[in-house]
C-alpha positions in Angstrom: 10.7 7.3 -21.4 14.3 6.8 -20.3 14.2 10.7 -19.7 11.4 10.3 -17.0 14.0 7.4 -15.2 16.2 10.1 -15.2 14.7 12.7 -13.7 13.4 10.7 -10.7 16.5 8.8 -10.0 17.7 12.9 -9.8 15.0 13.6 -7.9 15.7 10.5 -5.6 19.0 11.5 -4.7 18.1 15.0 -3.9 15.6 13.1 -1.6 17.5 11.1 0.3 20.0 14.1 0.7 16.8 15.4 2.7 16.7 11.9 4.3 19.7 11.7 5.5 18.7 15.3 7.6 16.0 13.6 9.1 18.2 10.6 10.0 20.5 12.7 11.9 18.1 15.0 13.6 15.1 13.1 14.4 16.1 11.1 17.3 17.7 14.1 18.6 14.6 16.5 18.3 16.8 18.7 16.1 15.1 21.4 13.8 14.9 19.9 10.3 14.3 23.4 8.3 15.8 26.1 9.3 19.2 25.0 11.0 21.8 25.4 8.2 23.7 22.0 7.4 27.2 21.4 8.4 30.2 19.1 8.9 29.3 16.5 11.7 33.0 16.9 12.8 34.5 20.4 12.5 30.8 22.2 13.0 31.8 24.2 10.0 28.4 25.0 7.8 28.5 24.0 4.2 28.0 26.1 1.2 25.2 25.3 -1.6 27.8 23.7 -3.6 29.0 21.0 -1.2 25.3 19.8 -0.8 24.4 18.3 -4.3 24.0 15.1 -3.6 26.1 12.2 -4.3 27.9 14.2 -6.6 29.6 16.3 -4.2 30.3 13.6 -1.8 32.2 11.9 -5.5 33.9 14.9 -6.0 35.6 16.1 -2.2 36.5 12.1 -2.4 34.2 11.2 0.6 36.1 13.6 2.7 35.1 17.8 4.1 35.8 20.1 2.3 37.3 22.2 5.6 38.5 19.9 7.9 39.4 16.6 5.4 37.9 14.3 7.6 35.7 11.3 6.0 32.4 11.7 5.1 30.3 9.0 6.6 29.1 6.7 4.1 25.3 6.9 4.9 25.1 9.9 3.1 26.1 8.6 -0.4 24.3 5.0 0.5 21.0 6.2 1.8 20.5 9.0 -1.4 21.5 6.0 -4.0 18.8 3.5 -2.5 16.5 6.3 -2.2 17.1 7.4 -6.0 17.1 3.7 -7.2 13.7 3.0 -4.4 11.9 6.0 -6.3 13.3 4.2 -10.0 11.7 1.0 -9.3 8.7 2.3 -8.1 7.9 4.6 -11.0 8.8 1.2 -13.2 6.0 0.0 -11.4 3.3 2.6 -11.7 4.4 3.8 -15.8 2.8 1.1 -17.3 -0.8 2.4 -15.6 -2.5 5.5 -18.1 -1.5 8.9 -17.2 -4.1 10.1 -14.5 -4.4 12.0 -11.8 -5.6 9.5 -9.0 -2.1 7.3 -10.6 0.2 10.3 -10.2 -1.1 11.0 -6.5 -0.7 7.6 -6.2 2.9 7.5 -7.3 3.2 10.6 -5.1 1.9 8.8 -2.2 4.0 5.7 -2.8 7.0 7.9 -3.1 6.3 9.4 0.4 6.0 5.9 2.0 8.8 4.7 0.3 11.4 7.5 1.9 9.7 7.5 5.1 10.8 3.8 5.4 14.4 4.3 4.7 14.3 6.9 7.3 13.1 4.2 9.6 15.2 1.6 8.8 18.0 3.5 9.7 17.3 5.2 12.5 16.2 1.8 14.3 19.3 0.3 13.1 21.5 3.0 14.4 19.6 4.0 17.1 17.3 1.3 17.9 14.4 3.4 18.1 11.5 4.0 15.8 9.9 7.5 15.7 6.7 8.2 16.9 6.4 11.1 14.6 7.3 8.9 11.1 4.7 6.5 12.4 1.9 8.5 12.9 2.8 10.5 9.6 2.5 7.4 7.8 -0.5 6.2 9.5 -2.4 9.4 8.7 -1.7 9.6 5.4 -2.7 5.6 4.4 -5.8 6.3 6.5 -6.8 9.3 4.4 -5.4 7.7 1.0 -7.6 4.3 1.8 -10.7 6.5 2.9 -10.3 9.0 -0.7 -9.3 5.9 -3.0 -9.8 2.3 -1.2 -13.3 2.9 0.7 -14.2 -0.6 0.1 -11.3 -1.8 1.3 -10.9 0.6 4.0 -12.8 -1.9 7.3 -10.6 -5.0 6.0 -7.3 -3.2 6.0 -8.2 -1.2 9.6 -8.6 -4.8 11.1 -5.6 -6.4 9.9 -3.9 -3.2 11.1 -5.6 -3.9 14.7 -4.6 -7.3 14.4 -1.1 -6.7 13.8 -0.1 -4.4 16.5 -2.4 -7.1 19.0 0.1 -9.4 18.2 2.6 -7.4 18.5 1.8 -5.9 21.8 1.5 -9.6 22.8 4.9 -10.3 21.9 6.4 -7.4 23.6 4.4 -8.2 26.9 5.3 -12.0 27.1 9.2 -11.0 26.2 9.0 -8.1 28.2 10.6 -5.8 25.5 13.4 -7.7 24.5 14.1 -6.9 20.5 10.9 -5.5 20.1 8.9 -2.4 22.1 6.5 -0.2 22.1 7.7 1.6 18.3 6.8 -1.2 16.7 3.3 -2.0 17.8 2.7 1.1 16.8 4.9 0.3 13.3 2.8 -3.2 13.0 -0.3 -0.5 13.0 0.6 1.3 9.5 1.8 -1.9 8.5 -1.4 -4.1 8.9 -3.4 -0.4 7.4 -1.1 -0.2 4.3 -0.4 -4.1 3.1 -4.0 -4.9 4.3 -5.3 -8.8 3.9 -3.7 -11.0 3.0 -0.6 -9.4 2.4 0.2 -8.4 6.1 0.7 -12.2 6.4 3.2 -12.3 4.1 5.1 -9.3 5.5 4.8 -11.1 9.4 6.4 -14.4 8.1 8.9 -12.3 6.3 10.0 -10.1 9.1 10.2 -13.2 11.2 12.4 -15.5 8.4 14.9 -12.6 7.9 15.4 -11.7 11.6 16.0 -15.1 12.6 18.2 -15.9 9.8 20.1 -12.7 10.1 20.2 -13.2 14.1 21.8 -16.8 13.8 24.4 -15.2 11.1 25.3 -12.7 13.6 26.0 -15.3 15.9 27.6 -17.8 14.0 30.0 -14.8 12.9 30.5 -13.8 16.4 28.9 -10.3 16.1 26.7 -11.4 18.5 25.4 -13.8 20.9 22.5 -15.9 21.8 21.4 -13.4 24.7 21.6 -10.6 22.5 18.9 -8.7 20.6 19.0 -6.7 17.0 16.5 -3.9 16.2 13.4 -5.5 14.5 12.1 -2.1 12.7 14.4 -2.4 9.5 12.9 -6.4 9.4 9.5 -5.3 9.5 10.8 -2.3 7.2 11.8 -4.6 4.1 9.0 -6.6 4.5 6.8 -4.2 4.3 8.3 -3.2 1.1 8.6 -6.7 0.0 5.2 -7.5 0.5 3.6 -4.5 -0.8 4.9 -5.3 -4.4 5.4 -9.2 -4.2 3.2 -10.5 -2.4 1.0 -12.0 -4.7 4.5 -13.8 -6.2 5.3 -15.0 -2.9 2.2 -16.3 -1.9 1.8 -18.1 -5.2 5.3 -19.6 -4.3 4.5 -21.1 -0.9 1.2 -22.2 -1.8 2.8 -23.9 -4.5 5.5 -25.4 -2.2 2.7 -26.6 0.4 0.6 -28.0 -2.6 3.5 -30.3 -3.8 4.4 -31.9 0.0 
């Protein structure tokens, strides 16, 4: 079994080497296949050995192999949470028997899973969440929950309406400020993929951690009370959070509101 953990946390990092492409160029509109990679400062194309990932960034010591300048540290950060990501969610889905709905399943998860690091980061770098990751994601949790989750197809479709209302609210009565357009349409794939009741989790989450990482920010001086921070990587890692423990935090707050 350790074998298997292996070969995905390899096949992680050679994923997020990918994702790490589509951070870059996305936002930009730049090609994703067919324009050769290179160094983001001297422009010089790398060879098939300075792309394995992680290991070549260990062994050039974080800097170009052409022009020694530093390597930026996404690169090595987003391929090791994308390897340990895949890890944890294969942990999840190796106890279920061998099948083929579990393994299109774990494929499907996977997919999700490095779509929302690409997310997280754009929006945090660029405060913008693309319209083409959304509507990828969307499609394919529509057309998983219609092939696999029929019954639970009408439940999770109105919780994904739901969502985005509320978000669109929001936007409209703060007229854009920390939140637009990308993430109504984000709040859409989120309310289709947790589904009920778990899209209420991921809402308080998002909420909790944005406020207490906003009045960090400001107590640390990073920013101030008029300022805003992108919401997409809140809603990001509570999607994630939710998906997997949300049954454990709802236990845990019911709990808490059973006891006072």
């Amino acid at each position: 079994m350790i074998i298997f953990y292996f070969l995905i946390f390899i096949f992680g990092l050679i994923v997020g080497s990918f994702l790490n492409v589509l951070i870059d160029r996305l936002p930009n509109g730049e090609d994703i296949v067919f324009r050769p990679s290179h160094c983001d400062n001297c422009r010089k194309q790398l060879k098939f050995f300075d792309l394995f990932p992680l290991f070549s960034f260990l062994l050039l010591k974080g800097k170009c192999r052409y022009c020694h300048k530093k390597i930026a540290r996404q690169n090595p950060l987003v391929e090791i949470v994308t390897a340990s990501v895949f890890v944890f969610i294969f942990s999840q889905i190796a106890v279920l028997e061998i099948s083929l709905n579990n393994l299109i399943y774990l494929f499907y998860q996977l997919l999700v899973a490095g779509s929302l690091i690409v997310i997280f980061i754009i929006d945090l770098k660029e405060r913008i969440i693309p319209d083409s990751l959304v509507f990828f994601l969307t499609a394919m949790t529509l057309i998983y929950r219609l092939v696999f989750l029929p019954q639970d197809l009408s439940v999770a479709i109105l919780a994904a309406f739901g969502m985005s209302a509320i978000f669109l609210f929001l936007v409209l009565i703060t007229r854009g400020r920390g939140m637009g357009l990308g993430d109504v349409k984000y709040a859409f794939f989120m309310g289709l993929f947790l589904g009920w009741p778990k899209i209420l989790v991921a809402f308080y989450l998002a909420f909790l951690t944005g406020a207490i990482v906003s009045l960090i920010l400001v107590m640390m001086g990073r920013k101030s009370i008029k300022s805003t921070v992108p919401f997409g990587p809140f809603l990001v890692v509570a999607t994630f959070l939710s998906f997997y423990f949300g049954e454990v935090i709802t236990v845990y707050f019911h709990k808490l509101l059973f006891r006072a």
